[in-house]
N, C-alpha and C positions, 0 to 999 in steps of 0.2 A: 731533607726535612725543610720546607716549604713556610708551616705553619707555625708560628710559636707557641700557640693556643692550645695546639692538638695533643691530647695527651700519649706517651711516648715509653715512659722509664719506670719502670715498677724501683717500689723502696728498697728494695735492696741493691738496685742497681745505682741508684741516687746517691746510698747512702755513701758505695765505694765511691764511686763519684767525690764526693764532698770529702772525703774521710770522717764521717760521721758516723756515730752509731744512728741503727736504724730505729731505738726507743728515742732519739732528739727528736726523730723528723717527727715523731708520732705526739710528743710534744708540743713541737713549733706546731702540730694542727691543734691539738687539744686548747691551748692561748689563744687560736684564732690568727697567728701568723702568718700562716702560708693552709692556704684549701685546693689539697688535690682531686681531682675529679673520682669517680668511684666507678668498677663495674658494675653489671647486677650481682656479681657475687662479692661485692664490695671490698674487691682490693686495689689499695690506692695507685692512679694512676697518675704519673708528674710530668707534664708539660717544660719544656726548653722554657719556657715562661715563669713554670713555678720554680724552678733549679735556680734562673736569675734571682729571684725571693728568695730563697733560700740561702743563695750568697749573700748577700745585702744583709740577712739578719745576722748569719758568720761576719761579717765583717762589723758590723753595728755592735756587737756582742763582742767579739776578739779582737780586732781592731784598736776598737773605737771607748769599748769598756761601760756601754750603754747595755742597762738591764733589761729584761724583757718587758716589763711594763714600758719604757722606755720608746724601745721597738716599737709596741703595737700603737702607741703613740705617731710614731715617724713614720709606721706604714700607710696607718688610718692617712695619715696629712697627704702622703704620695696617693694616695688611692684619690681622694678627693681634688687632689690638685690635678690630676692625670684628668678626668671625670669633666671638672671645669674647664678646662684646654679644649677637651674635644665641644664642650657648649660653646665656646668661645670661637672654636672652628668652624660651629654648624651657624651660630652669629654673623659670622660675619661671611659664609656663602649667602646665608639668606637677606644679607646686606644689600651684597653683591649683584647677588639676582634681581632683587628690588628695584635696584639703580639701571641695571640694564632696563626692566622691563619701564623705570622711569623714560630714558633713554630714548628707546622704542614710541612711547607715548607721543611726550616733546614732538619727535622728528613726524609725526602723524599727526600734529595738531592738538593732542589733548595735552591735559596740564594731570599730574596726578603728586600727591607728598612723594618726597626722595626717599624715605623708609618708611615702607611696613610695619604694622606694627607687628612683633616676635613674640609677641608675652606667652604664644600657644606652644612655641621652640624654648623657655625655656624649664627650669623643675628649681626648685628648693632647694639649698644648700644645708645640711645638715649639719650643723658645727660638731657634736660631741653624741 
C-alpha cells in the first residue's frame, strides 16, 4: 500500500483495528471528525490516512481528556495548518522560479523585479 489517500478498510475492519466499536466510527463521521470516502452502494471506505484521524481523535479523547467539540476544533486548525504549508510550499517554488527566471534575464541583459507577483497562487484563509 503505496497511497495513503486510497481507500482500503471497510468499518468493520477499522473498527478491530482501533478496538473500537463500529457505531464510534459512525459518530466520529456524523461530528464531522474523520470523512471516509463512500462506494456507489455507499459503504464507508477508510484510507491508511483516515485510521491516522481516527487515532489522533482516540488519543485527543483517551489520552488527552479533550471532548469532541474540542477535537473538531484541533482537527479543523491541523486541516488548515496542513492546507497553508502546502501554499507556503507552492510560495515559495513560485519564488524560486521567479528568481531563476530573474537570473536568466540579468545574465541576457534584461533587468526584470526579483518576485512575481503570486496573488493568482494564493486563496483565503478561512478562520472559523
Amino acid at each position: 500500500m503505496t497511497d495513503k489517500g486510497k481507500p482500503v478498510y471497510m468499518i468493520g475492519v477499522v473498527a478491530e483495528m482501533l478496538k473500537l466499536h463500529p457505531q464510534t466510527l459512525r459518530m466520529y463521521e456524523k461530528k464531522g471528525l474523520i470523512r471516509p470516502s463512500r462506494t456507489e452502494g455507499r459503504t464507508r471506505l477508510y484510507s491508511a490516512e483516515d485510521v491516522e484521524d481516527i487515532g489522533r481523535v482516540i488519543r485527543l479523547a483517551r489520552d488527552l481528556g479533550v471532548n469532541l467539540a474540542g477535537i473538531e476544533i484541533i482537527l479543523k486548525m491541523r486541516r488548515r495548518m496542513l492546507d497553508m504549508q502546502h501554499q507556503i510550499e507552492d510560495l515559495t517554488s513560485h519564488v524560486r522560479s521567479g528568481m531563476d527566471d530573474t537570473r536568466d534575464a540579468a545574465s541576457r541583459g534584461r533587468s526584470e523585479a526579483l518576485v512575481r507577483a503570486a496573488s493568482n497562487h494564493l486563496k483565503p484563509v478561512d478562520l472559523f
